[in-house]
C-alpha positions as a Markdown table, in Angstrom:
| # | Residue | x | y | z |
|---|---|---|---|---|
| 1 | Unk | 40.6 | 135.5 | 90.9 |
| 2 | Unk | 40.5 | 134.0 | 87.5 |
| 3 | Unk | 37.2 | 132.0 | 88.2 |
| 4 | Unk | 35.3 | 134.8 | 89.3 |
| 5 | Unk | 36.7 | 136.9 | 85.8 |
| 6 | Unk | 35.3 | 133.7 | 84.1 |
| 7 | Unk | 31.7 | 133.7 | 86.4 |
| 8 | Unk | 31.7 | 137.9 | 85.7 |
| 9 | Unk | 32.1 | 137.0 | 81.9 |
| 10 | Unk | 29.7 | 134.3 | 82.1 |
| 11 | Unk | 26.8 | 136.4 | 83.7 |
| 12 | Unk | 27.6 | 139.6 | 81.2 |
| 13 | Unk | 26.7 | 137.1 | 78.7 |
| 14 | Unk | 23.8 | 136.1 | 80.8 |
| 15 | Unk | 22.3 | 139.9 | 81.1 |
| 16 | Unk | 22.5 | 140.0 | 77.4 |
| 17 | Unk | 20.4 | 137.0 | 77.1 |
| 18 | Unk | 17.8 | 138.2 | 79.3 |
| 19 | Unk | 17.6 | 142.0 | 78.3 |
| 20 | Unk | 16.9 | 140.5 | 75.1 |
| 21 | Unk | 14.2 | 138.6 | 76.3 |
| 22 | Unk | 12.9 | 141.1 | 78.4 |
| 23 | Unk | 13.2 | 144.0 | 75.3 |
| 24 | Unk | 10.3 | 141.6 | 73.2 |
| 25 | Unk | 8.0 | 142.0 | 76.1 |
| 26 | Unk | 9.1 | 146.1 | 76.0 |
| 27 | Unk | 8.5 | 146.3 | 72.5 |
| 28 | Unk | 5.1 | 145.0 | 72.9 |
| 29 | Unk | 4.0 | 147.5 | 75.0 |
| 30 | Unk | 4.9 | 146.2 | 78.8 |
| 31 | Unk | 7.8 | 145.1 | 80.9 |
| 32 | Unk | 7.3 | 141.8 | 82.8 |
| 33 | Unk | 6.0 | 141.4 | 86.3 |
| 34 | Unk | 7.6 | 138.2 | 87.1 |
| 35 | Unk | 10.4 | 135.9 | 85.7 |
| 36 | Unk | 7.8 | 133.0 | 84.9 |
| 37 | Unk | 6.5 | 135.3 | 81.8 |
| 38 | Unk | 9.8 | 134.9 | 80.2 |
| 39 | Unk | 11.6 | 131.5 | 81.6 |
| 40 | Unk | 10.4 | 129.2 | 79.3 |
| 41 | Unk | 12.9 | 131.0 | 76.7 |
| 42 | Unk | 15.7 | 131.7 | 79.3 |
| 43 | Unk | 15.3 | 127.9 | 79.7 |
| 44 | Unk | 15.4 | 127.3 | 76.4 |
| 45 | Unk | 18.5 | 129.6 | 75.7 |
| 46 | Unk | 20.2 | 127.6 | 78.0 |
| 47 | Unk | 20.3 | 129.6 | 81.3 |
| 48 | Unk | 19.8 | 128.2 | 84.9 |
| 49 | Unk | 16.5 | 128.7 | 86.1 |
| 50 | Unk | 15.3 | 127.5 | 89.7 |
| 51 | Unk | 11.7 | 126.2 | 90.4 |
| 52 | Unk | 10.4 | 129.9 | 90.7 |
| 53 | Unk | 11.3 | 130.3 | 86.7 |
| 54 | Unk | 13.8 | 132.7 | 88.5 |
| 55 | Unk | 17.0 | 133.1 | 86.2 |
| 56 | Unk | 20.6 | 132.1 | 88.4 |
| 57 | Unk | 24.0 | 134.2 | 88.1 |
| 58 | Unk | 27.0 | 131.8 | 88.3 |
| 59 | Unk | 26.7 | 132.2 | 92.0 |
| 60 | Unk | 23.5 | 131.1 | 92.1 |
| 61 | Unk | 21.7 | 134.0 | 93.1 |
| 62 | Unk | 18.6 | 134.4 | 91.1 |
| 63 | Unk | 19.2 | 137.7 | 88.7 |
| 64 | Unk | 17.3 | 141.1 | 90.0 |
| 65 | Unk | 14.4 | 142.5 | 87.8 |
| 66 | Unk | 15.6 | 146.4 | 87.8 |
| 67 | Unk | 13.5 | 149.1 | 86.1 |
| 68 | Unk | 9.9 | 148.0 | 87.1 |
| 69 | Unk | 10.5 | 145.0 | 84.7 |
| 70 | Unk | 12.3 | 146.3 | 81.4 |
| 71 | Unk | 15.6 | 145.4 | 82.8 |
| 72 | Unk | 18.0 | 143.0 | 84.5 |
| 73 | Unk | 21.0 | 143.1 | 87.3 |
| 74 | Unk | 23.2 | 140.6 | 89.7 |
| 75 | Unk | 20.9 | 141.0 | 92.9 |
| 76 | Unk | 22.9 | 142.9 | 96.1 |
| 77 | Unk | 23.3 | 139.6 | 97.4 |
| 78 | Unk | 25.5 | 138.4 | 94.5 |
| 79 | Unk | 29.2 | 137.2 | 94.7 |
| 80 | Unk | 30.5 | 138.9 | 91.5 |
| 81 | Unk | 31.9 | 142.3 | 90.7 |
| 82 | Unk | 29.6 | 144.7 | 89.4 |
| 83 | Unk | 32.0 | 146.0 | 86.9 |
């Protein structure tokens, strides 16, 4: 139970970094239509990224691209709580 606290803390922390990433591209005007437009700094911020340029949870399930591309959330197929 404690690990997946940890992996639920871990991908909050996650979301952040990626709403921020994905709020540059908002604020100039667009949301992204696929990952690859913003791995390179996911990558560089330290997240998992698989050869799609698909961000990972702590589960390994790539992260879901919610609100036609302004905003991110654990995919349905995703391990960890949603709360």
């Amino acid at each position: 139970m404690v690990k997946v606290q940890l992996m639920r803390l871990d991908s909050l922390a996650e979301r952040e970094e990626i709403a921020a990433s994905l709020g540059l591209h908002t604020g100039r005007g667009h949301c992204v239509t696929s990952w690859r437009e913003i791995s390179a700094p996911l990558f560089a911020a330290g997240l998992r990224i698989d050869a799609s340029g698909e961000p990972l949870d702590p589960t390994n399930v790539p992260y879901h691209l919610i609100k036609n591309g302004c905003d991110v959330d654990l995919d349905e197929h995703s391990a960890l709580p949603r709360q």
